[in-house]
N, C-alpha and C positions, 0 to 999 in steps of 0.2 A: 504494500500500500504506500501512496507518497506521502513522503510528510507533508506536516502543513505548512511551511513554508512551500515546500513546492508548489500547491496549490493554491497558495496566495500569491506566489507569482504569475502563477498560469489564469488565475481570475484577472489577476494586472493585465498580461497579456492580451485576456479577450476584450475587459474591455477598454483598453484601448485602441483597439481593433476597430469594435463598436466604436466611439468617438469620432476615430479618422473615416473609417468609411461610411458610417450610417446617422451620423450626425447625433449616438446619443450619448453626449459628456453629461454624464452624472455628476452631480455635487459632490464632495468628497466624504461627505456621513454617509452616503448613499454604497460609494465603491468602498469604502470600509465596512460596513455591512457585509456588501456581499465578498469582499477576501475575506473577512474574518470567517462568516458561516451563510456559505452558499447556498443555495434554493438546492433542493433536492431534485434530481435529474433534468435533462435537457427543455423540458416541459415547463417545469417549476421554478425553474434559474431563467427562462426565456418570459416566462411571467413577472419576475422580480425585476427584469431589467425594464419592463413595460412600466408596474408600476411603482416603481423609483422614477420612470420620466413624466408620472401624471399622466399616461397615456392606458387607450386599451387596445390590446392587442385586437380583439374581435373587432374593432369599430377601423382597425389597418388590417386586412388581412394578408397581404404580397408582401410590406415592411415585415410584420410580424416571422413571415416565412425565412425573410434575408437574416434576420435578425438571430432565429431559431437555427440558422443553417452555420454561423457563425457559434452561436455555442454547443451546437453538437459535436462541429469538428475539436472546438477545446474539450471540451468536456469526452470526449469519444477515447483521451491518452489518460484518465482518470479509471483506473484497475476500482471495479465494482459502482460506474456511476450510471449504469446503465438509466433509463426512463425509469419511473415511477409510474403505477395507474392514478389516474388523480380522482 
């Protein structure tokens, strides 16, 4: 399993990702949150980043998709992060 640094780097990494490409810079309570303890699989980490931007996913459904498609590949090098049923 990674430590938790790793994975607090690897949250840094995505979303800065998010940022540059999909315009969503969280506030800094917001990206500490989620390094510190992430949303629970690609579904529920792709939910947190919605709404930490005061946004809803279902009301974007293509951004939501881009967005989703960015934390899966992070999340996809996380040993047991598989999806969640929600």
């Amino acid at each position: 399993m990674a430590h938790r640094d790793d994975r607090e780097s690897d949250v840094r990494g995505l979303l800065d990702e998010l940022c540059v490409k999909l315009g969503f810079c969280l506030p800094p309570e917001e990206r500490r949150r989620l390094r510190e303890s992430p949303a629970g699989g690609v579904d529920g980490f792709t939910d947190a980043i919605f709404e930490a931007e005061g946004l809803s996913g279902s009301e974007h459904p293509d951004l939501r998709r881009q967005v989703r498609a960015v934390v899966e590949r992070h999340l996809s090098r996380w040993p047991g992060a598989g999806d969640h049923p929600r």
